[in-house]
C-alpha distance (Angstrom), angle and dihedral (degrees) to the residues before:
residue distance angle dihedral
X1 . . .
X2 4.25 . .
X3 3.73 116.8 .
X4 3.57 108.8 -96.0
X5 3.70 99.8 23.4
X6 4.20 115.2 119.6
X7 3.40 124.2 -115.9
X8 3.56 121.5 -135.8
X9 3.86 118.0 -96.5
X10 3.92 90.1 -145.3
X11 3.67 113.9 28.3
X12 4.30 123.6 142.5
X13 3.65 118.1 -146.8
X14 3.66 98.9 -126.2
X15 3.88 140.9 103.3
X16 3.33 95.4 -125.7
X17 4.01 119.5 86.4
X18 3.70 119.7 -98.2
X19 3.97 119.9 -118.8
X20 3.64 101.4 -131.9
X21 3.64 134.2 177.7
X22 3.71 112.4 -142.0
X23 3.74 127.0 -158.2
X24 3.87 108.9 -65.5
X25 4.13 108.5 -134.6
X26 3.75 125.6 -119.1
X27 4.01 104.9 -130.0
X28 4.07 126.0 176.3
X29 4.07 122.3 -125.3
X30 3.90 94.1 -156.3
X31 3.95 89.5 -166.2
X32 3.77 87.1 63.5
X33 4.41 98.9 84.6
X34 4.11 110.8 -153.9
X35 3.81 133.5 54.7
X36 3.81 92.3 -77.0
X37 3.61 97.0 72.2
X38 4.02 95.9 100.9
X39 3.75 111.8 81.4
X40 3.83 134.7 166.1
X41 3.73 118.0 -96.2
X42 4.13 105.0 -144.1
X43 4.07 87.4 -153.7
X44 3.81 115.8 118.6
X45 3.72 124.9 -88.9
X46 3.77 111.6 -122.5
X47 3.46 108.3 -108.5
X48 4.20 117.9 -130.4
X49 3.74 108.9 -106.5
X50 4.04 113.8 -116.4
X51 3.79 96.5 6.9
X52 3.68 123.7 106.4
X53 3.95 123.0 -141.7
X54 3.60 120.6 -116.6
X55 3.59 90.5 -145.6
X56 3.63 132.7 29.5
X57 3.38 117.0 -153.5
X58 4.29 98.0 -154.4
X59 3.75 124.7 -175.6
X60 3.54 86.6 -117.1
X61 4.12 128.7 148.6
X62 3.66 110.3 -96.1
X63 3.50 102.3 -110.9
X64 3.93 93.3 52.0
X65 4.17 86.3 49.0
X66 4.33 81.2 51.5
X67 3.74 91.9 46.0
X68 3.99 95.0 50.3
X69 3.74 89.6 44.4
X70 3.66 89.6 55.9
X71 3.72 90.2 60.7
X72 3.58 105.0 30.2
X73 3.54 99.0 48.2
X74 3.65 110.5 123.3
X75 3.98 123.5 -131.5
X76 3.91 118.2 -82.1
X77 3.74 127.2 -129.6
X78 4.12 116.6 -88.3
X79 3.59 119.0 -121.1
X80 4.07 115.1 -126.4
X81 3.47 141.5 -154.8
X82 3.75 126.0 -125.8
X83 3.49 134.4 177.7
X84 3.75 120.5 -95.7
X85 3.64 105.3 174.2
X86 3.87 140.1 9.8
X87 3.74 125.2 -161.1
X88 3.70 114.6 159.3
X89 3.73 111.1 -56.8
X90 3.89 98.2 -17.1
X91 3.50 122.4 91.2
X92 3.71 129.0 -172.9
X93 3.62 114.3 -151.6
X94 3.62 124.6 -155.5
X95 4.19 121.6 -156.5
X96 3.88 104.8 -121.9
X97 4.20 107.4 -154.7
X98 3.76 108.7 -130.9
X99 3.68 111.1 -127.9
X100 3.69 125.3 -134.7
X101 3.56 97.3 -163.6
X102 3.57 117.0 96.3
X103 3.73 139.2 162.4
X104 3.26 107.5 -75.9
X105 3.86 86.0 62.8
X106 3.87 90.5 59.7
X107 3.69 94.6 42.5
X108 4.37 78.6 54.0
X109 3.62 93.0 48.1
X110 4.19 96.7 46.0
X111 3.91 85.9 48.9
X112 3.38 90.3 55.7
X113 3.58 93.2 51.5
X114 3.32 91.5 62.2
X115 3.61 97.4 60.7
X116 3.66 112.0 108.2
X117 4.10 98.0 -127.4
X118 3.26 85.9 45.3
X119 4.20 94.1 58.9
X120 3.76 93.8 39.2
X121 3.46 80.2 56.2
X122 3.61 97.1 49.8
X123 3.51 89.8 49.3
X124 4.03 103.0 47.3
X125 3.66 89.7 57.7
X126 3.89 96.9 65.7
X127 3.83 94.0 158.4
X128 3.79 98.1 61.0
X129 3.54 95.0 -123.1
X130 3.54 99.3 143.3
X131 3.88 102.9 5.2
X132 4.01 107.1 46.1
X133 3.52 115.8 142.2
X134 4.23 100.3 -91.5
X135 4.32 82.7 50.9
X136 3.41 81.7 63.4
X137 3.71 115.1 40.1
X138 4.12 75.6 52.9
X139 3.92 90.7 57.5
X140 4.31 85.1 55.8
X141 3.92 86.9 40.3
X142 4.02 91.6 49.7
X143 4.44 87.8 44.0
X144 3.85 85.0 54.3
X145 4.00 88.5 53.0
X146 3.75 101.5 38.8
X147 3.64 96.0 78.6
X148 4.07 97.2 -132.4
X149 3.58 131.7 133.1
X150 4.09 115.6 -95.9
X151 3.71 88.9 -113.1
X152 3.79 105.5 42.8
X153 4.01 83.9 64.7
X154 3.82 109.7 110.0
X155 3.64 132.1 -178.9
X156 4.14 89.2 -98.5
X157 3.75 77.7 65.5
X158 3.72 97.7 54.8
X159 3.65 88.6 47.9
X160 3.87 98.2 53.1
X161 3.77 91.8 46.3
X162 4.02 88.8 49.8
X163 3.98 85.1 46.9
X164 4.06 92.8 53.6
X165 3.94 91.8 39.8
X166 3.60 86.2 58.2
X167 3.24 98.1 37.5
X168 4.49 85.8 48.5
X169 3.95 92.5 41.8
X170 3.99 110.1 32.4
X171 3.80 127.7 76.0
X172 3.98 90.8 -164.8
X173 3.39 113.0 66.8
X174 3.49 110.3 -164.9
X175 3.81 94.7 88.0
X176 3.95 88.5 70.7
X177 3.83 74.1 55.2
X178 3.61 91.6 70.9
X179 3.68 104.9 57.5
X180 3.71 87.1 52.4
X181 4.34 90.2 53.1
X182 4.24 83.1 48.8
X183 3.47 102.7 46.6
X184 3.75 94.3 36.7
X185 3.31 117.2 0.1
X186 4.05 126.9 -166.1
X187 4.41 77.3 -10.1
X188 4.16 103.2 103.6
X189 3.86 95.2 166.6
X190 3.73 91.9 87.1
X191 3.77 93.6 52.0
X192 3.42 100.8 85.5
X193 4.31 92.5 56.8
X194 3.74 87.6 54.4
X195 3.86 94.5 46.3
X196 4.33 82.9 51.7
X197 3.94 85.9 49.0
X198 3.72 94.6 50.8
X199 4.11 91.3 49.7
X200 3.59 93.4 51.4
X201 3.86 89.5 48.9
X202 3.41 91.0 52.8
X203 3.66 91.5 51.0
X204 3.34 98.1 50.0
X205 4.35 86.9 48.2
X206 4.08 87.2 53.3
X207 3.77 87.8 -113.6
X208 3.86 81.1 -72.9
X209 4.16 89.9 152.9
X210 4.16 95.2 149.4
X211 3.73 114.3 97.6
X212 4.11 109.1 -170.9
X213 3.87 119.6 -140.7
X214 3.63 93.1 -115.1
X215 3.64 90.5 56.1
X216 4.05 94.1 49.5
X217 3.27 88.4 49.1
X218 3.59 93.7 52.5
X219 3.44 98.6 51.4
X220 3.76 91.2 47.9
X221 4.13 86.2 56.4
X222 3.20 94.2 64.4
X223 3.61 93.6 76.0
X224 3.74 103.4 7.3
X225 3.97 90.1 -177.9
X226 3.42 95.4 56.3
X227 3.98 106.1 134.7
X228 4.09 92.2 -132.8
X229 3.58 81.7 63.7
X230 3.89 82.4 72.4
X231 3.70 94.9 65.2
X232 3.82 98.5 100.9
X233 3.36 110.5 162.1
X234 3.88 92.7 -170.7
X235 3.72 86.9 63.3
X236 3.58 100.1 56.5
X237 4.17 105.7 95.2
């Protein structure tokens, strides 16, 4: 393999093709009135032409999918020290966390944003109770973690990160409730393919759910104006 080049999260050693279930989309039935008109579509994804996935998400057992991530998991960031203070000849050091989420993941997250389930979302929950603005700097935190591509990140991807955040930050559960009545309303049968999804991505993040403070607040720094930044659910009287 060339220097530089990813390896796949989820990849079987074996000549013949992998069965693999790919991200199911999120469409919108407009004739269906009420916030429970998006649903996800079980149908493929078409798969880009010439480009290899980073992560393959295989309709394996569980324990083979924990066995390959053992091996295949990919180096993590190294904390450093930096000085914090210098009088005389003492110097107190301070451990600075390396971040794994870079760029890319942000420019993932904003395109996602832009999806049109994705704002009707957005805009049904108008009490924050699944989408503040710390839900969602965890849904960028969780992209950086998962492994993928920036592109092969689509909106069912936003909503299974927002579904573990909630599930990782909330003591009630019935918010994580709500994405479920959105996506698929009074329909339970595509439950179970979501709850698959969301234990592969949490493979492929290392079960690495916890988000610290200083690491929401860093990826909210780097753009402070964003308008999710906005979604304060303390604010809301």
């Amino acid at each position: 393999m060339a220097s530089g080049q990813a390896r796949p999260a989820f990849e079987e050693e074996s000549p013949q093709p992998s069965t693999t279930v790919r991200s199911p989309e999120v469409v919108v039935d407009d004739e269906v009135p009420g916030p429970s008109a998006p649903w996800i579509d079980p149908s493929p994804q078409p798969q880009s032409l010439g480009l290899k996935r980073k992560s393959e998400w295989s309709d394996e057992s569980e324990e083979e999918l924990e066995e390959e991530l053992e091996l295949e998991r990919a180096p993590e960031p190294e904390d450093t020290w930096v000085v914090e203070t210098l009088c005389g000849l003492k110097m107190k050091l301070k451990r600075k966390r390396a971040s794994s989420v870079l760029p890319e993941h942000h420019e993932a997250f904003n395109r996602l944003l832009g999806d049109p389930v994705v704002q009707k979302f957005l805009a049904w929950d108008k009490d924050l109770r699944v989408s503040d603005k710390y839900l969602l700097a965890m849904v960028i935190a969780y992209f950086s973690r998962a492994g993928l591509f920036s592109w092969q990140y689509q909106r069912i991807h936003f909503f299974l990160a927002l579904y573990l955040a909630s599930d990782m930050e909330e003591d009630n559960q019935a918010p994580k409730q709500d994405i479920f009545s959105f996506l698929y309303g009074k329909n339970y049968s595509q439950r179970p393919l979501f709850h698959k999804l969301r234990y592969q991505l949490l493979c492929s993040m290392r079960w690495r759910t916890w988000v610290s403070p200083e690491e929401m607040e860093e990826i909210q720094a780097y753009d402070p104006e964003h308008w999710v930044w906005a979604r304060d659910r303390t604010l809301i009287s």
